[in-house]
Every structure is written in structure tokens, then in C-alpha cells.
C-alpha positions as CSV (number, residue, x, y, z in Angstrom):
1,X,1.9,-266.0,-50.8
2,X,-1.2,-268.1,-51.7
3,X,-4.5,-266.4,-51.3
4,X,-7.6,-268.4,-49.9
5,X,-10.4,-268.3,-52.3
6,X,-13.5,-267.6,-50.4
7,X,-15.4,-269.0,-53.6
8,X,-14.3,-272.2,-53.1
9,X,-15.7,-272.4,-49.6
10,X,-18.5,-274.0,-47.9
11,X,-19.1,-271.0,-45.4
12,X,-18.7,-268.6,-48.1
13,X,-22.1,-266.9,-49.5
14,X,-23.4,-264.3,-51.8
15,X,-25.7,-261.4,-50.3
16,X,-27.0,-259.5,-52.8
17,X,-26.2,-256.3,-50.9
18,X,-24.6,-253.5,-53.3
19,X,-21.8,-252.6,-50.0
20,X,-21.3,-255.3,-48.5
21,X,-22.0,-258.6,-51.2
22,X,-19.4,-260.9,-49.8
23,X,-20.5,-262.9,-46.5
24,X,-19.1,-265.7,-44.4
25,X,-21.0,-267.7,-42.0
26,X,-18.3,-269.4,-40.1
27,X,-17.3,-266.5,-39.1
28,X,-20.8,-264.5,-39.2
29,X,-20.3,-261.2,-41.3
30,X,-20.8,-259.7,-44.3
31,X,-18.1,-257.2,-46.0
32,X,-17.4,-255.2,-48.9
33,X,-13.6,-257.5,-49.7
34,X,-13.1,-261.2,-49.6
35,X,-13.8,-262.4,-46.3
36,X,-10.3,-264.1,-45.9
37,X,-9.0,-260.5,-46.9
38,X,-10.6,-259.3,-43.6
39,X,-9.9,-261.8,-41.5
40,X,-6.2,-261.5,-42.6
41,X,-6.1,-257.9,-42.2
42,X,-7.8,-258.4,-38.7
43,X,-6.1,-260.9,-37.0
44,X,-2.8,-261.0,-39.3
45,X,-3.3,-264.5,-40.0
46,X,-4.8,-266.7,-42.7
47,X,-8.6,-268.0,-42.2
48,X,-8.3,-271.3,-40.5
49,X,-12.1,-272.2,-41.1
50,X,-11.8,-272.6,-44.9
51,X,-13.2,-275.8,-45.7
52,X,-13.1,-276.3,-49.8
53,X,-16.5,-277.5,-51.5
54,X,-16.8,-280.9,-53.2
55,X,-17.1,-280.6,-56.9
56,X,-20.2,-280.4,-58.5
57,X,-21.4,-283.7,-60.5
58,X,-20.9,-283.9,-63.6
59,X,-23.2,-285.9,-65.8
């Protein structure tokens, strides 16, 4: 089974919050797992509002 990597997403964001540093704003939360762990765990299927980020520049 292949894993989404919330890393590698443009909704995906850092909070900063010691419980809960992993947020997503597509789908508006903030948790203490992967998002795409929770949504998988909540609705049983993969996270269908990954989009992947363009690689950075390199100079």
C-alpha cells in the first residue's frame, strides 16, 4: 500500500503546536498524525485533495 506524504503537499503545513503540529488546510484541521493518516482512518479512504508541490529551483 503506498502512503500519501503530506510533506509533499501544497495544503499541508507546519503549526508549531507541541499536540497537534501537523495541519491541513484543504481539509481545515490540525492533528497530532499525518493528516492523510486521519483522513484514512476517518473515512477509510485515501485523501483525494493531495496536490504534490513543484520543486524548488535550483540555481
Amino acid at each position: 500500500m503506498k502512503r500519501i506524504n503530506c510533506r509533499r503537499c501544497i495544503y499541508y503545513f507546519v503549526t508549531w503546536q507541541a499536540g497537534k503540529p501537523h495541519g491541513c488546510r484543504a481539509y481545515g484541521f490540525k492533528s497530532q498524525q499525518l493528516p492523510s493518516i486521519v483522513v484514512f482512518q476517518s473515512s477509510g479512504s485515501d485523501c483525494s485533495q493531495f496536490i504534490q508541490k513543484k520543486p524548488a529551483k535550483s540555481s
